[in-house]
N, C-alpha and C positions, 0 to 999 in steps of 0.2 A: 637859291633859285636862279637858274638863265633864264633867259628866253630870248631865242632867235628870230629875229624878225625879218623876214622877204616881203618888199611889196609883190604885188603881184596883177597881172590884169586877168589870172584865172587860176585856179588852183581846185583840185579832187582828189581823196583819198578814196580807194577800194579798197576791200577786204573781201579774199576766195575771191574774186572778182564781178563783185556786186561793189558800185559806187555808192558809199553810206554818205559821203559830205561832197561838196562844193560848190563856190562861189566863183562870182565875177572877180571886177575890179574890188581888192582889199587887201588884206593882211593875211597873210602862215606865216602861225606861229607854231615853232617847236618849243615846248615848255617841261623844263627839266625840274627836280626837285634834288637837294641833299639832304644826310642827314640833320636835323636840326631846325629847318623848314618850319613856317607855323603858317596859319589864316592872316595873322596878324604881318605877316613880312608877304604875302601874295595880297592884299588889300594895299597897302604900300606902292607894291612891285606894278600893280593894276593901276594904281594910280599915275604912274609915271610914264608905264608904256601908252597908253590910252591919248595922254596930254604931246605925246612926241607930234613934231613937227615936222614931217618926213614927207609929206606929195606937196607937189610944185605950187603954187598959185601959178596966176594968168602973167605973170612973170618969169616962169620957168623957175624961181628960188624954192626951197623945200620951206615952207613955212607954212603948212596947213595939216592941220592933225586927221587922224581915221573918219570923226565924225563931222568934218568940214567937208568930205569930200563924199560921204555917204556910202564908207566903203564897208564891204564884210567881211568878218574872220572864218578864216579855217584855222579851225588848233588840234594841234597833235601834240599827245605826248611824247616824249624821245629822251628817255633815261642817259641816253650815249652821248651826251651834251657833256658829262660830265665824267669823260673817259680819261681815265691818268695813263699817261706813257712813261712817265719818268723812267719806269725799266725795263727794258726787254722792248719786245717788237709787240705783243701782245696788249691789247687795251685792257686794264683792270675799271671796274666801275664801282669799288669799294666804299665811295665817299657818296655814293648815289642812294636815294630814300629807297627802301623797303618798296615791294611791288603795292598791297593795299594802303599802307601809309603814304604812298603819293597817287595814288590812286582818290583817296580821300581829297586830297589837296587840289590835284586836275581838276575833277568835276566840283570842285569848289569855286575854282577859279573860272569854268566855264558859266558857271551858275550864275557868278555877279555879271561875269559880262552880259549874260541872256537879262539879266534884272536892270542893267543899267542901259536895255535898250538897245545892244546891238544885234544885228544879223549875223547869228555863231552857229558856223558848222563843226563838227567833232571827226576825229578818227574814233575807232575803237582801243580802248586801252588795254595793252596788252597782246593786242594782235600783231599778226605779220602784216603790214600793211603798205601798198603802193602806192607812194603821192606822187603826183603829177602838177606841174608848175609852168607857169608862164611867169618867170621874173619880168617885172618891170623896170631897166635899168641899166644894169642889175642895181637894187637898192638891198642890200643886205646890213642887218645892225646886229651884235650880241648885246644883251643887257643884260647884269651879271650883281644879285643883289649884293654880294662880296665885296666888291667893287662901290656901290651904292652906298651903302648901311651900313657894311665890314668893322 
């Protein structure tokens, strides 16, 4: 599982160009699944991104996590997190979950964040979708359970 993290001071996904999500000041996330993936390593994975430390306190240092500062998520999925180049010019995404089998796991991982109380906006999974961003920062992070867990 990745998941790329943008702060943001505003962020909106449309689909056909009706805006189904967005937020103010918070978090897009792009959240990828592989194969091998379970609830059990997104419980985890949620646990770690949630606890980061990433907007400023009144010192300007990054030490104040999402729900210190009352911020809200926009999450999208984005299978191409997990695009291999190794050959050719061409992206393959072979190591990437199955469309419903992470589809299962997205709205799983949306689920706990709505259950643990935050303000979560969604893309639509599977759609062609156009997000739009206000980076704050820019403050960009990969979280990469491989890396993590591995």
């Amino acid at each position: 599982m990745k998941v790329l993290i943008q702060i943001v001071k505003e962020a909106s996904v449309t689909v056909d160009e009706v805006t189904i999500g967005k937020i103010g000041t918070g978090v897009l996330y792009f959240v990828a699944f592989k194969n091998g993936d379970t609830s059990e390593l997104v419980d985890k994975m949620l646990f770690k991104i949630l606890k980061l430390r990433i907007f400023p306190d009144q010192n300007g240092k990054t030490n104040l996590s999402l729900d210190k500062v009352n911020g809200s998520i926009l999450s999208i999925s984005q299978f191409t997190l997990y695009a291999n180049m190794k050959e050719g010019n061409r992206p393959s995404f072979t190591s990437s979950m199955t469309g419903k089998e992470s589809e299962i796991l997205y709205n799983y991982f949306n689920k706990c964040l709505n259950e643990l109380g935050y303000h979560v906006q969604t893309g639509k999974f599977g759609a062609d979708m156009k997000v739009s961003l206000v980076n704050d920062g820019p403050f960009t992070v990969m979280i990469d359970s491989e890396e993590l867990y591995g």
